[in-house]
N, C-alpha and C positions, 0 to 999 in steps of 0.2 A: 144483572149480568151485563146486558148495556152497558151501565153507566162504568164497569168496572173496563170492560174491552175500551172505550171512548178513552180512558184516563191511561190506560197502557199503551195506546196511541199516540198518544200526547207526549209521554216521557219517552218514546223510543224518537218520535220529530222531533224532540228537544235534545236526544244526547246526539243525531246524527248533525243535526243544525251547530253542535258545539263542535263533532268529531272537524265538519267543515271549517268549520272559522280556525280551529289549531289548525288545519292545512292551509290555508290561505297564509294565515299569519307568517307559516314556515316559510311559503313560497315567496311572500313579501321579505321577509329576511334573507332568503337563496338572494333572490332579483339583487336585491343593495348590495348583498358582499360583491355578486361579478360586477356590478356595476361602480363600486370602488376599487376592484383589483383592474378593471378598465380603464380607469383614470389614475390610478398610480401607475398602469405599463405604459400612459401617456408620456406621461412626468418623467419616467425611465428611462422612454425612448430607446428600449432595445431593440421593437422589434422593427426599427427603421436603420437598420444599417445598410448603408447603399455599397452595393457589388462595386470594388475599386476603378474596374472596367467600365462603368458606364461614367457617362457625364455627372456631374456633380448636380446635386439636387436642387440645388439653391439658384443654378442658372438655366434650369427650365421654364419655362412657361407651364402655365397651371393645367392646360390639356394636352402635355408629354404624356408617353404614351407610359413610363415608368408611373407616374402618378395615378395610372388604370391599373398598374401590375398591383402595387401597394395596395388601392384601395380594395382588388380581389381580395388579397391576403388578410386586411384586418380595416373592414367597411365601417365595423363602430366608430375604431378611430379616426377614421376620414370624416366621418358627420360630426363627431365632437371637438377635433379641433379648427378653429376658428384663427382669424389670422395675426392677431397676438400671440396665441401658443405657437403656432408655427415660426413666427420671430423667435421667441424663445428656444424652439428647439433648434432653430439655426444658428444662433448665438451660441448655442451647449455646443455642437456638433463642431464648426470652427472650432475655439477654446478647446474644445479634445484636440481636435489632428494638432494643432502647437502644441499640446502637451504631450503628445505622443511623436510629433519631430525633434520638440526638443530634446525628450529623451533620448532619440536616438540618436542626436547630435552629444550628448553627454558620455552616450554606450560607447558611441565610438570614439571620443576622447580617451576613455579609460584604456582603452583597446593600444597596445604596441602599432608604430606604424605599419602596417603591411606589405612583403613584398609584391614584387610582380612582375612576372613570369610571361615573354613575348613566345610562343612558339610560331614561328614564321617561314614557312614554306612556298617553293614556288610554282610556276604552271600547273596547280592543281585545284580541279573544280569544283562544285560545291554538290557533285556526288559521288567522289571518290571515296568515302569511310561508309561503315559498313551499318552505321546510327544514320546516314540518310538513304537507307534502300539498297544497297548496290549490293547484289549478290553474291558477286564474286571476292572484289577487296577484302583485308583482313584488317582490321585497325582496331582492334579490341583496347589499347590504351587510350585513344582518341575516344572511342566510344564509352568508355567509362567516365569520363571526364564530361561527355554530353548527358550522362544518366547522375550526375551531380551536379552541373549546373545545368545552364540554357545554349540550345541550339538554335541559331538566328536563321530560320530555312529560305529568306528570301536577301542576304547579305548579296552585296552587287560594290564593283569597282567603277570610280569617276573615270578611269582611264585604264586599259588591258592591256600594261606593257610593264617591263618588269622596274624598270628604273624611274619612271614615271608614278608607278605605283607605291616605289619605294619614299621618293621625292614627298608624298603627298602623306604618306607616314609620317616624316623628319616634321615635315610643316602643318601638317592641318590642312592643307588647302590643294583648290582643283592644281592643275597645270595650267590652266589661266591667270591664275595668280602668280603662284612659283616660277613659271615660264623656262621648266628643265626639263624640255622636251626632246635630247637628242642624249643619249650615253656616253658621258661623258661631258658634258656641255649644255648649254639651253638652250637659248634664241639666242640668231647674231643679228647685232642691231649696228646701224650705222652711225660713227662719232667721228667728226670733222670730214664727212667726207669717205673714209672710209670702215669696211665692215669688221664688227669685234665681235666674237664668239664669246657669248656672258657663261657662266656658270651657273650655279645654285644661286639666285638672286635674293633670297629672303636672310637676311642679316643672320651669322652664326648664334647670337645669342637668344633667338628665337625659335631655333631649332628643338626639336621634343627631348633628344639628346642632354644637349646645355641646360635647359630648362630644369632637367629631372636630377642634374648634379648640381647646376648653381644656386638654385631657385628653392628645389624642393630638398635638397643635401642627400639627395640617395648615393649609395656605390651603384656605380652602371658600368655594363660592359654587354659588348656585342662578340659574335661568335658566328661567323658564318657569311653567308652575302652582303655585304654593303648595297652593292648594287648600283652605284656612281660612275664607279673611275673615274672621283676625284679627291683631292689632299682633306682628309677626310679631318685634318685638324684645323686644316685653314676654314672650311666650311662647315661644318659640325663644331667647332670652340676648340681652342686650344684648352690642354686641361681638363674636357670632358669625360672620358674614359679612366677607369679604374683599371680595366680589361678592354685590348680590342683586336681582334683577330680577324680580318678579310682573307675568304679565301669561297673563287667563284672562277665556273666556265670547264671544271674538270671533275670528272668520277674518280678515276687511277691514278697516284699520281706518288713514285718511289717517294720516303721519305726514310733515312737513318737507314737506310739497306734494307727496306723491306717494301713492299705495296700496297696500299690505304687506302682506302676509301672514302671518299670526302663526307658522306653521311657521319663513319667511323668517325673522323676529327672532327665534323660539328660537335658530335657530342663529347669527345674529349676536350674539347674549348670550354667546353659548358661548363661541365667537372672539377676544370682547371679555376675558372673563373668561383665555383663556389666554395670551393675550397679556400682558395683564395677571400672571399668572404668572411667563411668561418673564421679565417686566421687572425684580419683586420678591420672587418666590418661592423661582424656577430658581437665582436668586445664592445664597442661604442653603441652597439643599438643600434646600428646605422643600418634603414635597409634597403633593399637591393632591386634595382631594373635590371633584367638582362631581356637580350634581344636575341634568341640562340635562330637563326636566320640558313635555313635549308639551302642548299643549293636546289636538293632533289627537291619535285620530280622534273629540272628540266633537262633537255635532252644536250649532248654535246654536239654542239652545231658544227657541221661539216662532218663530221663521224658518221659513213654509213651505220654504223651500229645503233647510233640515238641514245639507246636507255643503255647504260650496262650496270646491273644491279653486281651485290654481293655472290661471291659464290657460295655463301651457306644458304642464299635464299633461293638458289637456280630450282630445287625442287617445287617449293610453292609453286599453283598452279597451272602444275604441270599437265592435268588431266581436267585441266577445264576447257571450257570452250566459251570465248568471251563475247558475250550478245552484241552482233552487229547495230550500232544506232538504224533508227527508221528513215531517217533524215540523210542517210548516207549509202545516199544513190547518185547515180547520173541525172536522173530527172528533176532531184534537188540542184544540184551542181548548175543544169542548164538555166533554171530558176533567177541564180545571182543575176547582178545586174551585168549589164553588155561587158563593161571594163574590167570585167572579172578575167575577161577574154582579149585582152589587148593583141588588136592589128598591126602593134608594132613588131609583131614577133617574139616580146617578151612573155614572162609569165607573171602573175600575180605569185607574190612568196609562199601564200598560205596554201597554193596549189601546187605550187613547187614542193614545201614538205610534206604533202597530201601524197605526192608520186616517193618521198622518204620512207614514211612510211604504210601506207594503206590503200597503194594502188595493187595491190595483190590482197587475196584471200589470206594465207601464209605469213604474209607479212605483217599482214595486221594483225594477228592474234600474236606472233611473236614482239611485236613491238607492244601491245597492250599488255601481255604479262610480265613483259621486263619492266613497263611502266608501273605497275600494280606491286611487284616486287620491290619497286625503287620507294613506294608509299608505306608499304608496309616495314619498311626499313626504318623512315622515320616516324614511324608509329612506333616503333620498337625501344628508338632513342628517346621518344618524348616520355616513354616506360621507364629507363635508365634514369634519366633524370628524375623526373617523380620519386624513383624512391632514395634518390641522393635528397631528395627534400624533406623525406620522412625520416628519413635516417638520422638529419641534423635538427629534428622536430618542429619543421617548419610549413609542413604541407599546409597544416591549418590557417597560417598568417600569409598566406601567399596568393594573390589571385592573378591566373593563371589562364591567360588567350592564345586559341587555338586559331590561324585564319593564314590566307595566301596572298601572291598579290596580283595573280588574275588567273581565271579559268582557261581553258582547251579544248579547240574541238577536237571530237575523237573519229576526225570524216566524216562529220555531219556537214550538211551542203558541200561535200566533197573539199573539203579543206583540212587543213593541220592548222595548231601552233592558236594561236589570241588576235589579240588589234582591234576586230569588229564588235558592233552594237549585240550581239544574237547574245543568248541567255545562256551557249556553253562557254561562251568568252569572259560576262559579265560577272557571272554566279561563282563566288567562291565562298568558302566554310567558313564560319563564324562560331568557337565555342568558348564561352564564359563559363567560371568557374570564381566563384569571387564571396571571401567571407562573410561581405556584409547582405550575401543573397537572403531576400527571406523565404522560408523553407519549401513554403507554396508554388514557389520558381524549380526547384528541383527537377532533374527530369523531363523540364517541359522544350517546348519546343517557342520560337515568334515567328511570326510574320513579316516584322513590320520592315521597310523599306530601311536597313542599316547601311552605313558606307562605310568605304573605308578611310573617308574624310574627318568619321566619328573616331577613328582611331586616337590620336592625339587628345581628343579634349579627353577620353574614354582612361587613359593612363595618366593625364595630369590632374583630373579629378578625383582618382584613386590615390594620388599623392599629396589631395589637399589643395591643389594651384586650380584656381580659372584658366580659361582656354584663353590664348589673347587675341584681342581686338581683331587683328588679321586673320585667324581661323576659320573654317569656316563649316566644322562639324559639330555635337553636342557627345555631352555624357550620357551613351548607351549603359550606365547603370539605375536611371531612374525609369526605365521598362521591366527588369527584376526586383528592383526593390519596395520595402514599405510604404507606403504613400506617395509614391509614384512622381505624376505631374504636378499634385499638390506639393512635394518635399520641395521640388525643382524651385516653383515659386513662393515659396515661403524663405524658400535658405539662399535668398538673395540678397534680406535681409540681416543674416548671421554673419558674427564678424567671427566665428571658430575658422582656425584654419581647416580644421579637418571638417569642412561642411559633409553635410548627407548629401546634397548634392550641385554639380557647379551650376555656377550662376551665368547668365549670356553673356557677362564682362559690360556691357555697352552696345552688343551686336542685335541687331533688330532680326525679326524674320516680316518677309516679303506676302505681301497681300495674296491670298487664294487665287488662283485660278478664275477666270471669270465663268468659264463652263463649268459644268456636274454641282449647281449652288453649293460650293465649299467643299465637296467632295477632295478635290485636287490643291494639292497644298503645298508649301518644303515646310510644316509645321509650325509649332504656339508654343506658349507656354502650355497649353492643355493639352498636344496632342503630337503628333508622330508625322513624320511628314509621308505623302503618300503617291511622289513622282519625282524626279529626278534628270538632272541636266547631264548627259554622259559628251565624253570627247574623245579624239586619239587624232594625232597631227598625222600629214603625209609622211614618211620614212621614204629619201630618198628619191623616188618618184613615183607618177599616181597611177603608173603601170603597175610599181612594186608593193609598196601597201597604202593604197588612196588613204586623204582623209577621212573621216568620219565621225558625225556628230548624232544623237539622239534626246527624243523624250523622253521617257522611261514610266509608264504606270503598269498597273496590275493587271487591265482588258487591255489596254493598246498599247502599240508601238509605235512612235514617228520616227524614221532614220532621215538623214539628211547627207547626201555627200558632197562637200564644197564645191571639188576641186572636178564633178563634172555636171553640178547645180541638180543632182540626182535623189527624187522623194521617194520614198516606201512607206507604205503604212498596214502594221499586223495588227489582226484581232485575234490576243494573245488567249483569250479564253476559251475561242472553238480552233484556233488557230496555234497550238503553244509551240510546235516545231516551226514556226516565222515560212511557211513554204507560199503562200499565197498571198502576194502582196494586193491591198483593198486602194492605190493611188489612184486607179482609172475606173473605180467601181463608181455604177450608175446609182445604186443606194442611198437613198436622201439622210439617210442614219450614218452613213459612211463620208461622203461628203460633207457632211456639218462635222462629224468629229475631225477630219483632215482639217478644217478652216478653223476649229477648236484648237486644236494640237499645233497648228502653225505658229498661232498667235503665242500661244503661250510657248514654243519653243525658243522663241527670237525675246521673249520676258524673260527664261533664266537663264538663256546664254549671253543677254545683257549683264543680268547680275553677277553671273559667274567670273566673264570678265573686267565686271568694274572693282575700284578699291572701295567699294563702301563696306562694311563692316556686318554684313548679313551671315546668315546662316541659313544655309542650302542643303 
């Protein structure tokens, strides 16, 4: 009985010893298959796609902090490759983005040229529509238009004046360069002895105008402000316009025995002009710039009335009640600097239309809703249009800019009207809407520091042309689109006309910042710039609207005023209404960014006005 229990012992340690080893063996087989599907997702390299956002992989250093994110995600693969596969997958990952630019350099060859659509409005700031906040406004076609493409939330003007800003449109370039600094006129310079009132000094055939008829063969026509008052063929090209209709300085104004509203004929100019397209343009393929250019929202100067909208829009409202800015006190107002308050007995202008409209409680909500009224008007028109674009089936081939050409204060530091460095002056709307967006841009919103210096390269890159040599903005379409700052420098190389996107021409960008290590920059090839040189000349005299110059980044402020050697400096991030100026603060944090901010303001105001061939 023993010997028999012993021997049944034997064969159950001997089937369980077998039952073991088939488990082993399995778990041996498990281990190798993950351990080959590990090294073919090597090989695959899916699970290394770098977020378009961050910097590029390949010019980090090996203890970026991205290379800790990665290695959380998938630690096998960080120990198993070694630095020949890593070559290798850098080599793959390159070879893709080409093959996936050039695609889309091929996509958009296939692609009809696209038009493009200027909607250009004035004195209006970049919180006036109802897609950046503002409670009251009504601009439900603007914001539609921001909920399909991109809204630029921190877009800012080189210069806060209407013809100045317009000037810098035609060319590309600050008012340092262009040097059409007075309405009508530029700088008067002295020749034999005596003084000559120059013009528009940048050669007509260099203007964005001539450019987009001769160059790139569009039909173009404007519709609305010039904003010159000057021979708009002598300086802008003979020959340039398809369509061109100037008309500025008036709301009402009889036409044919009846009363019109100049909003009304912007957009019957519009209308005009694309019908006019359909007729002779749509048949050759040929497509089309317009520049449909607002008077509204600014006000008729000398007209106690200011605003006077439509009377179908008198009702809008009417039962509101418009939120007083925080900034728009007396204790702000005392704030500005001394020559805000001239001993001469005059006034500063901006204080003078300050007493126009919003030295009364009353007044100011009546002048803010005629204002709001006059927006919503050309909200209304930019509707009109649209769907004369859909109508002729072209909405989709059309990309379509929404923007002004400076901001307003609305009594904030006790002023009316533009000119000054502060952020209600600076800040105006920015909305793209553009075919070749990719779809992930929808909706969204940027940041980045836009100008409206970018405007020019921004519509002659959509037409296939480089920005030229003299320019001094980039194409604001490789922040929405596919491959981004990599397409930027890859398609420098591309001899397509229709690149993905423009190339510098020859134009250099200017070395960082020496303060914030590289922080502070006017951008690369890899990257966005992220401060800015602003200006606005004296008008007249420096009782009536002083000089003024600035730094521009996203914590601070340096102002600068020439003409009575006057510094301010805001810390825009605990400080974003500019009320407390940090020039005389004992703060050794404060003092060292002041001696930062100096340096580098007298660097791009260098640049800005030299002829070198930068991009700022």
């Amino acid at each position: 009985e023993e010997e028999i229990t012993s021997s049944t012992m034997v064969r159950t340690l001997q089937s369980q010893q077998s039952r073991v080893s088939r488990m082993l063996v399995i778990l041996l087989i498990t281990l190798s298959v993950i351990l080959v599907a590990i090294l073919v997702s090597v090989h695959q390299l899916d699970v290394f796609s770098i977020p378009q956002h961050t910097t590029r992989e390949q010019d980090m250093p090996d203890n970026h902090p991205l290379h800790d994110k990665m290695s959380r995600n998938v630690d096998t693969n960080q120990l198993l490759m070694d630095k020949a596969q890593r070559a290798r997958w850098l080599a793959h990952q390159r070879k893709q983005k080409e093959r996936e630019l050039q695609q889309q350099v091929e996509e958009d060859e296939k692609q009809p040229p696209m038009n493009i659509l200027l909607f250009y409005a004035d004195d209006w700031r970049h919180d006036t529509m109802g897609a950046a906040g503002n409670p009251i406004v009504k601009t439900p076609f603007i914001d539609a238009l921001a909920k399909e493409g991109v809204r630029f939330v921190e877009n800012c003007v080189t210069t806060s004046i209407c013809w100045i800003s317009r000037a810098t449109l035609y060319t590309g370039q600050y008012l340092a360069r262009h040097h059409f600094e007075m309405l009508g006129r530029g700088r008067t310079l002295l020749k034999d002895g005596k003084p000559v009132e120059m013009k528009l000094e940048v050669p007509a055939n260099e203007t964005l105008y001539s450019l987009m008829k001769k160059k790139a063969k569009y039909f173009v026509g404007h519709a609305g402000k010039l904003g010159l008052w000057i021979d708009h063929q002598e300086y802008l090209g003979k020959g340039t316009f398809d369509y061109f209709v100037d008309e500025d300085g008036w709301h009402w104004r009889e036409m044919g025995g009846k009363m019109v509203h100049i909003t009304d004929k912007n957009t019957g100019d519009a209308l005009r002009f694309l019908k006019m397209w359909e007729q002779k343009g749509k048949p050759k393929q040929t497509p089309f710039f317009l520049n449909v250019a607002y008077f509204a929202t600014h006000a008729v100067d000398g007209d106690t009335r200011q605003y006077m909208p439509q009377n179908k829009s008198m009702a809008m409202y009417e039962n509101d009640t418009i939120p007083i800015p925080a900034t728009a006190t007396e204790e702000a107002w005392q704030k500005m600097p001394y020559f805000f308050r001239p001993k001469s007995g005059g006034m500063n202008e901006g204080r003078t239309r300050w007493t126009w409209r919003y030295d009364e409680s009353d007044k100011h909500q009546r002048m803010m809703k005629n204002y709001y009224r006059m927006a919503s008007e050309v909200d209304t028109s930019v509707g009109i249009i649209l769907k004369e674009l859909e109508m002729q089936g072209q909405l989709n081939n059309t990309m379509i800019i929404f923007t002004t050409d400076n901001g307003n204060f609305h009594a904030e530091h006790g002023l009316a009207d533009k000119w000054y460095p502060h952020q209600e002056s600076i800040r105006v709307p920015l909305v793209i809407k553009d075919p070749r967006m990719s779809p992930e841009f929808f909706g969204t919103t940027n940041d980045e520091f836009t100008l409206n210096i970018d405007l020019a390269a921004t519509v002659l890159a959509a037409a296939g042309l480089d920005p030229l040599p003299t320019m001094m903005g980039r194409d604001m379409s490789i922040l929405y689109r596919k491959n981004g700052f990599e397409g930027e420098v890859a398609a420098t190389t591309s001899q397509s006309r229709r690149k993905a996107f423009a190339s510098t021409n020859g134009r250099q960008y200017i070395d960082p910042s020496s303060d914030g290590d590289g922080k502070y920059h006017s951008g690369s090839e890899s990257s966005w710039r992220t401060e800015f040189f602003y200006e606005h000349p004296m008008h007249s005299h420096p009782d009536y609207i002083p000089s003024s110059e600035a730094l521009v980044r996203k914590d601070y402020k340096y102002f600068y005023w020439p003409n009575f050697k006057y510094e301010q400096l805001f810390d825009l991030k605990n400080d974003p209404g500019e009320l407390n100026d940090l020039i005389t603060s004992k703060n050794p944090v404060h003092q060292t960014k002041l001696k930062e901010m100096r340096k580098r303001f007298v660097e791009l105001k260098m640049m800005a006005h030299s002829d070198l061939p930068v991009i700022l």
